[in-house]
C-alpha positions as CSV (number, residue, x, y, z in Angstrom):
1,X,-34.7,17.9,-26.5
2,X,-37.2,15.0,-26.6
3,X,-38.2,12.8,-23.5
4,X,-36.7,9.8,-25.3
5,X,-33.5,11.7,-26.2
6,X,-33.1,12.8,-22.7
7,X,-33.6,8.8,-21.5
8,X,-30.9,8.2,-24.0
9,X,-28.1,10.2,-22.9
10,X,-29.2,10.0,-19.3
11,X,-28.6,6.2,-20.0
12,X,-25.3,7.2,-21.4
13,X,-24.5,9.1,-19.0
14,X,-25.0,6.2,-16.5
15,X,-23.5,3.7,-18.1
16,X,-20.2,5.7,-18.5
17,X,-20.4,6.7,-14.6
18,X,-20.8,2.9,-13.5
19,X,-17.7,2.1,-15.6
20,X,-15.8,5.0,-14.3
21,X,-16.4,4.1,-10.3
22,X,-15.2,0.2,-11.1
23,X,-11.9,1.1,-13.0
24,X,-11.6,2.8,-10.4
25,X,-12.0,0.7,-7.8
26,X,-9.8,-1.8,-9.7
27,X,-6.8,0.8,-10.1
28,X,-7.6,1.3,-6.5
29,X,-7.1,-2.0,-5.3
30,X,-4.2,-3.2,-7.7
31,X,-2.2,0.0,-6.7
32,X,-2.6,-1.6,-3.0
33,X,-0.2,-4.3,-4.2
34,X,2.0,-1.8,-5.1
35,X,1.8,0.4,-1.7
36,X,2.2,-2.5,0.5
37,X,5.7,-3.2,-1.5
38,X,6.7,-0.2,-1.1
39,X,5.4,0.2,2.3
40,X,7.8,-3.0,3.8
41,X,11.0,-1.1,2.3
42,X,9.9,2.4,4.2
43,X,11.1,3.0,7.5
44,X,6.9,4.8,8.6
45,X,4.9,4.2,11.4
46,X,2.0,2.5,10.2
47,X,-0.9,5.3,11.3
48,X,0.6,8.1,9.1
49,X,-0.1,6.0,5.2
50,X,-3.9,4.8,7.0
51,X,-4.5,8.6,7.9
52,X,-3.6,9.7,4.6
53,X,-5.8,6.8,3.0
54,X,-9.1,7.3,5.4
55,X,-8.5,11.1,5.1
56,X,-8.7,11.2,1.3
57,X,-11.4,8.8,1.5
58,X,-13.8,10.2,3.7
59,X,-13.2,13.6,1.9
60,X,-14.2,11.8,-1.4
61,X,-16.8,10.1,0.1
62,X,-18.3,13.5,1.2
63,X,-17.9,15.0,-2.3
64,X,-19.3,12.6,-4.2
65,X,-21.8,10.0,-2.2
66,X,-24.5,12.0,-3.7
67,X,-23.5,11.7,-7.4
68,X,-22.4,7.7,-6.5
69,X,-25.9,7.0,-4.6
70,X,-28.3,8.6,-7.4
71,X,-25.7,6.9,-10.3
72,X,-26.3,3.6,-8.6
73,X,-29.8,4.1,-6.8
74,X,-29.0,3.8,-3.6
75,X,-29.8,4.9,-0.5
76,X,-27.4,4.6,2.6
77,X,-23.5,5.0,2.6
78,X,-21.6,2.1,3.0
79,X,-21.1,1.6,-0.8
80,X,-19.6,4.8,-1.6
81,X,-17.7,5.1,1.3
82,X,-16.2,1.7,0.0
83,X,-15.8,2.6,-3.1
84,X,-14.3,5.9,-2.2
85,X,-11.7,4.4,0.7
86,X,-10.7,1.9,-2.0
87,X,-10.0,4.2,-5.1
88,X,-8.8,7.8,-3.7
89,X,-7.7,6.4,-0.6
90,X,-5.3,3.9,-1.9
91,X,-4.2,6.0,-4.7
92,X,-3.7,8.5,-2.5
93,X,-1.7,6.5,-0.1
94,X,0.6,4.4,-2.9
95,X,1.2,8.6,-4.5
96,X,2.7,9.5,-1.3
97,X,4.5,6.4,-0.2
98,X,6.1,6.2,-4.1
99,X,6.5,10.3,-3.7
100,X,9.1,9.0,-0.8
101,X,10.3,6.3,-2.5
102,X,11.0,7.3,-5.8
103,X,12.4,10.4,-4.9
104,X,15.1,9.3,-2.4
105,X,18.4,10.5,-2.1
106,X,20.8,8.6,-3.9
107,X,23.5,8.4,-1.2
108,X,23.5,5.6,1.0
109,X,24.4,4.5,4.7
110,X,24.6,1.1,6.2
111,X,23.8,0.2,9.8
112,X,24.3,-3.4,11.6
113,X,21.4,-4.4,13.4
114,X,21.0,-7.1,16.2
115,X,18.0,-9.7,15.2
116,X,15.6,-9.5,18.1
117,X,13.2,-11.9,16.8
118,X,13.2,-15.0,14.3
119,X,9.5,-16.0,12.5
120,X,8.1,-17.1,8.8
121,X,5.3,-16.3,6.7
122,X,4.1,-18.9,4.4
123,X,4.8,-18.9,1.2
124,X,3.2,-17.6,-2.2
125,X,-0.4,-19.5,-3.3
126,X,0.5,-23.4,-4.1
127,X,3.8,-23.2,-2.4
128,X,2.7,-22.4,1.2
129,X,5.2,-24.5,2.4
130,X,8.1,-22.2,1.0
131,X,8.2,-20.5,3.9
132,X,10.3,-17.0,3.9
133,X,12.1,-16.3,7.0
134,X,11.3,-12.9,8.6
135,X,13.3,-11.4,10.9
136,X,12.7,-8.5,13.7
137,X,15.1,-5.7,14.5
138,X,15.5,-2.7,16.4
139,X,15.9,0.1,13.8
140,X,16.8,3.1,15.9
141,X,13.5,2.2,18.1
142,X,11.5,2.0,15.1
143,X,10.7,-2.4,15.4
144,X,10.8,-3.5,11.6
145,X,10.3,-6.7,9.9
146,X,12.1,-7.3,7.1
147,X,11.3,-10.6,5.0
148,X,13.8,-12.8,3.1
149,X,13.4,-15.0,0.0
150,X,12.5,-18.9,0.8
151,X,16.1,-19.7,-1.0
152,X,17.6,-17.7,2.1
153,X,16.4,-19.4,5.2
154,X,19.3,-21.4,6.5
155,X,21.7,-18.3,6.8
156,X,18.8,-16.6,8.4
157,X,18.5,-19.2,10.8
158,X,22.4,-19.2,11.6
159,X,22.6,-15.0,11.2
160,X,22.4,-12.8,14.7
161,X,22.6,-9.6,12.8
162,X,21.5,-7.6,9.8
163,X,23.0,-5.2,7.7
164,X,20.9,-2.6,6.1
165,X,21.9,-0.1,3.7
166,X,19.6,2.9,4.0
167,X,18.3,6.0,2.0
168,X,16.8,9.3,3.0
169,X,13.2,9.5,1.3
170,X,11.8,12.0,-0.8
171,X,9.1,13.0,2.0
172,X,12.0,12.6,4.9
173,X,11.3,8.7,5.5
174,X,13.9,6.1,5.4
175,X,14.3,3.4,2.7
176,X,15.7,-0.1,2.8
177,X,17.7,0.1,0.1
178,X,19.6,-3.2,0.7
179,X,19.4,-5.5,3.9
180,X,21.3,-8.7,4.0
181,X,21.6,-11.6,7.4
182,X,25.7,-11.4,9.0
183,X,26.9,-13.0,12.0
């Protein structure tokens, strides 16, 4: 093989690498939207979906900060760890939160719940002040939030209790299959 054949496909080869690590990235970060959803219906403490996400990461990041550093021409790891926290990490973590979630029982229970606590978050971007009313409860001494639409906010302010109706995950975790404010 030449020396400028070599450049070429070395080039190639680059080029196709580079594109790889940001798709990736991008999968990475738009599956985060989709963990987070998931997350608020799942009855987990919140260290077990970070362990799974820093674990897979830093194993990546050990595999491949090599390949990502002489790709890139870099020196140093705070890139690739990025990068590798971001896309294996957080596809990792949504695969095992939709594992649970998707593969839930399909009978159902419902529990009553005192409201311990009454707050808001603001609303989506350009209607902050749509405010959706967020309540805290007790669930079997697990403290959970669960959030409300904007449209629901005066019988959340009048409710003392919720009802929840709940399935057993896939992985063994609860799911918020329904939840509704009662007085």
């Amino acid at each position: 093989m030449t020396k400028r054949k070599r450049q070429y496909e070395t080039g190639k080869n680059e080029k196709f690498w580079k594109g790889f690590y940001t798709v990736m990235v991008l999968i990475g970060l738009v599956i985060l939207v989709f963990e987070i959803l998931i997350y608020r219906k799942t009855i987990i403490h919140t260290y077990i979906p970070i362990s799974i996400i820093l674990m897979v990461g830093f194993l990546s990041f050990y595999l491949n900060r090599n390949h990502y550093n002489e790709t890139y021409n870099l020196t140093g790891n705070f890139f690739p760890i990025m990068q590798n926290l971001i896309s294996w990490g957080f596809i990792s973590g949504y695969i095992f939160m939709a594992t649970n979630y998707y593969l839930a029982e399909k009978k159902t229970t419902q529990y009553r719940f005192i409201i311990k606590e009454k707050s808001s978050i603001p609303g989506r971007r350009h209607h902050r002040d749509e405010r959706k009313p967020l309540v805290t409860i007790d669930y079997f001494k697990f403290e959970k939030e669960l959030v409300f639409p904007h449209t629901d906010t005066d019988k959340v302010d009048k409710a003392k209790s919720v009802v929840v109706t709940v399935r057993k995950g896939g992985l063994g975790f609860d799911i918020f299959d329904d939840y509704k404010v009662s007085n």
